[in-house]
C-alpha positions in Angstrom: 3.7 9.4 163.4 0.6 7.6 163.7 -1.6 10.4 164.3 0.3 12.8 162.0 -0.8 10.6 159.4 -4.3 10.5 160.5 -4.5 14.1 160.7 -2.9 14.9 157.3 -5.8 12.2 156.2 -8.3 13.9 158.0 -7.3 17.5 156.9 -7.0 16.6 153.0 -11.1 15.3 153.0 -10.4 11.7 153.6 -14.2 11.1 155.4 -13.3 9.9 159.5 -15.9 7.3 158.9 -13.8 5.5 156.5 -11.1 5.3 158.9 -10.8 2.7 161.9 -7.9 2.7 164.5 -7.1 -0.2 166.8 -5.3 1.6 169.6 -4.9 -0.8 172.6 -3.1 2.7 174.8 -6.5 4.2 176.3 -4.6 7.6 176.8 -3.3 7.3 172.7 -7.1 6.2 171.8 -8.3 9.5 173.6 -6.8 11.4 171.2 -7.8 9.4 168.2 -11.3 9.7 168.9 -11.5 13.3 169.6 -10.8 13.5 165.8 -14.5 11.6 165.3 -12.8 8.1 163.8 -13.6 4.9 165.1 -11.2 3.5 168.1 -11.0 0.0 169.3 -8.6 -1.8 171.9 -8.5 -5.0 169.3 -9.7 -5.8 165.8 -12.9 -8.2 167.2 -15.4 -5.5 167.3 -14.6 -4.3 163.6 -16.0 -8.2 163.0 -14.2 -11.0 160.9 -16.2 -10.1 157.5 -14.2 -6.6 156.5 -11.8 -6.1 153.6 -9.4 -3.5 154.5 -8.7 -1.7 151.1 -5.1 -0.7 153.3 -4.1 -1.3 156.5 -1.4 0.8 158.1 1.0 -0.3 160.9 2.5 2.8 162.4 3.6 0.9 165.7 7.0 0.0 167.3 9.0 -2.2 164.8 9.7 -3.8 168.7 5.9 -5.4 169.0 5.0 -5.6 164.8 6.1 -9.2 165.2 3.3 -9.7 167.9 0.4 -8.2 165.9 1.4 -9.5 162.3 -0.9 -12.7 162.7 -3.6 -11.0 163.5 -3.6 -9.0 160.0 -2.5 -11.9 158.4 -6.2 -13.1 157.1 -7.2 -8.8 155.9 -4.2 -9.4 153.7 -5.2 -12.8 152.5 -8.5 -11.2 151.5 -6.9 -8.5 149.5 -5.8 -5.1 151.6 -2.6 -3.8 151.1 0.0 -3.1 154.0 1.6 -0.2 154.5 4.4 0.1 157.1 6.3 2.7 158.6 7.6 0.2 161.3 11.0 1.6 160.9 13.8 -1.2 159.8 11.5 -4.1 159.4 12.0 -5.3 155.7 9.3 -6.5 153.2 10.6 -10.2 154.2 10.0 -10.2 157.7 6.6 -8.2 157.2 6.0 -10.6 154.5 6.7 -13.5 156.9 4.6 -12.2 159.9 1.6 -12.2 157.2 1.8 -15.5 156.0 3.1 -14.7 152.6 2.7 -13.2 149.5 1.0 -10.2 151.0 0.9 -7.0 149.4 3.7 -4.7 151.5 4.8 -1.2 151.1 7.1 -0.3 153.7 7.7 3.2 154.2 10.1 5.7 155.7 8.3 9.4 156.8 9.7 11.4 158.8 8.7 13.7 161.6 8.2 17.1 159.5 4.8 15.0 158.7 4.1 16.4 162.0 3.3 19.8 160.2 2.9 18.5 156.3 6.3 18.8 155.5 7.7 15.8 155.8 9.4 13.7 153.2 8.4 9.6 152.9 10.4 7.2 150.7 8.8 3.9 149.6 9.1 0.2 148.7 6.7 -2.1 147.3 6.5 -6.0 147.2 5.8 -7.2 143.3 2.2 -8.4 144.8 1.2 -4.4 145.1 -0.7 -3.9 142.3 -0.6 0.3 140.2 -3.7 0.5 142.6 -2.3 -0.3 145.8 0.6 1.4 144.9 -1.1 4.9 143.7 -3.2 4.5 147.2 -0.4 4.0 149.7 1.3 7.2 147.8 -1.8 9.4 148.4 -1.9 8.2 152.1 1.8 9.4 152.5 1.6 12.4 149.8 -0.9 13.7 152.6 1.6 14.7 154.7 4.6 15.8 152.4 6.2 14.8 149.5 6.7 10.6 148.2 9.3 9.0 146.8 9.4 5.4 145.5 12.5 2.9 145.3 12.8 -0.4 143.5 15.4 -1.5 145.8 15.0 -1.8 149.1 18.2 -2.1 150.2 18.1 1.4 150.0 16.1 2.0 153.0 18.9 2.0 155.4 20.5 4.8 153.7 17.3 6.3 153.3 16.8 5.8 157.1 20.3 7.4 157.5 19.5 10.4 155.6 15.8 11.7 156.1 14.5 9.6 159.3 17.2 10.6 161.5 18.0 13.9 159.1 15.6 16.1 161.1 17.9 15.8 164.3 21.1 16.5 162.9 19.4 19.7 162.1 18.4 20.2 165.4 21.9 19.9 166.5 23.1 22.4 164.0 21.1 24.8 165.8 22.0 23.9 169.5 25.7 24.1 168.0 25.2 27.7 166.1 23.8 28.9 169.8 26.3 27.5 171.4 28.6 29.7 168.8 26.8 32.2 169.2 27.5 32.5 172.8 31.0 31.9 173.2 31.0 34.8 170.8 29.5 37.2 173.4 25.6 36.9 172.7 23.2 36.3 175.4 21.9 32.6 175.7 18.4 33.5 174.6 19.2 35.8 172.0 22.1 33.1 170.5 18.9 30.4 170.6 17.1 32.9 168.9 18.7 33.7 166.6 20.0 30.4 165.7 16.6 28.7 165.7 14.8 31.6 163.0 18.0 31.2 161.1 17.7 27.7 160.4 14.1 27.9 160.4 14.2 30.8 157.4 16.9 28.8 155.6 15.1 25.7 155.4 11.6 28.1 154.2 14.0 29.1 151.5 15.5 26.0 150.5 11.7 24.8 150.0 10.7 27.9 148.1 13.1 28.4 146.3 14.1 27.0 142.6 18.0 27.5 143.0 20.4 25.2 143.2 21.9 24.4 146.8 24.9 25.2 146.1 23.4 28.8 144.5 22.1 29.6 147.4 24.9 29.1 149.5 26.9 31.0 147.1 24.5 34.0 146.9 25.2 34.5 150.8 28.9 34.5 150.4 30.7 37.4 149.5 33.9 36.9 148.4 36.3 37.9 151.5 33.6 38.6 153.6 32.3 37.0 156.9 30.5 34.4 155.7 33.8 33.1 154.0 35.6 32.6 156.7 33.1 31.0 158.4 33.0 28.6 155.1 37.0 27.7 155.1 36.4 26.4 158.4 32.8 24.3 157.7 34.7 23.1 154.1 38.0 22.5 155.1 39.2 18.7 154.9 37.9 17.9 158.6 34.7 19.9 158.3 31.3 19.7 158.1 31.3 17.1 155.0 33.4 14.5 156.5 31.6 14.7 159.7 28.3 14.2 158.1 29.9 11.2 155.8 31.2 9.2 158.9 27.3 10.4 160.8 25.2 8.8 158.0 27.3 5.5 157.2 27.4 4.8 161.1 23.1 5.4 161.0 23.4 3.5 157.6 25.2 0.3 159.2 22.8 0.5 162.3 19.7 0.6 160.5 21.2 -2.3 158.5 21.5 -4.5 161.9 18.5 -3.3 163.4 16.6 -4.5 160.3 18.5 -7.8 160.8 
């Protein structure tokens, strides 16, 4: 996610020299530097002095607590953190930092990957309209921003667009799968299946109708794709299934963010 965001950086005129990268991972600064920014292993050759107008921590929320003390004094002197360590909370970020530090926490997701993902944000009262409008142009790089006042809401939002991608991805394993019990070949089924969800998705972005317009626009009444639909809307379909899916990624984002 790290380099996705660098990239969408990169690719909407943000300069390369106004960028630095600490990237300990020889193999991950390789590919950082290719892209003409500055990469070091640790902050000391970026030198005691600079003020940071953001930093960004897009590492493992399983080592953030390591490398918090070390961005604790570039937040003392003014630069806004922005974090898409997924399930660490303002609080813990906040404590990590030594207090009162300005914190957005973030949730992208991995359509950033090709500028279409979809971040959600939270911001700790010190963020000032600045800070704010800054961090939303560093995520608005790579696909749309939305803000929250409460950030209780991130585990939901966790639930529903951070792990949202791969439920679509298993929607297309499963319409193969269909597919093939059905009769078609396996590659033709995958296919098939993949373009389909692909094309519906370009649609759904395009288009200014109503979700539940669209759906209806492919359903003749009596027709093929009705049937399919009293099976995907009956009382143990599709909706249910996804219910019970996102409150049990809901409740484990909630303990994972402690």
């Amino acid at each position: 996610m790290g380099l996705a965001l660098l990239d969408g950086w990169l690719d909407q005129g943000t300069p390369a020299s106004s960028i630095a990268v600490v990237e300990p991972a020889e193999a991950n600064a390789a590919q950082v530097r290719v892209r003409g920014v500055l990469t070091v292993a640790d902050l000391s050759p970026l030198g005691r002095s600079m003020a940071p107008e953001v930093i960004v921590l897009a590492v493992k929320p399983q080592v953030i607590d390591t490398i918090l003390p070390l961005y604790a004094p570039l937040a003392r002197r003014g630069a806004a953190v922005l974090s898409i360590a997924a399930g660490k909370t303002t609080s813990s970020l906040n404590r990590g930092l030594g207090g009162d530090a300005a914190i957005v926490r973030a949730m992208p997701n991995t359509p950033a990957s090709i500028r279409q993902g979809i971040s959600v944000a939270c911001a700790t009262p010190p963020v000032s309209a600045v800070q704010r409008q800054r961090c939303n142009d560093l995520l608005a790089c790579v696909g749309s921003v939305l803000w929250v006042e409460d950030e209780s809401l991130m585990d939901a939002v966790t639930a529903v667009s951070g792990s949202g991608p791969a439920y679509v991805f298993l929607l297309t394993e499963c319409l193969a799968r269909a597919g093939e019990e059905v009769g078609l070949p396996g590659e033709t089924a995958a296919q098939l299946a993949r373009e389909t969800v692909a094309g519906a998705g370009a649609l759904l972005a395009r288009s200014p109708l109503a979700v539940e317009v669209l759906r209806a626009n492919v359903t003749s009444p009596g027709g093929t794709t009705a049937a399919a639909l009293s099976i995907l809307m009956a009382e143990g379909g599709l909706q249910p299934i996804l219910t019970r899916a996102v409150a049990a990624a809901t409740k484990r984002a909630g303990k994972l963010a402690g």
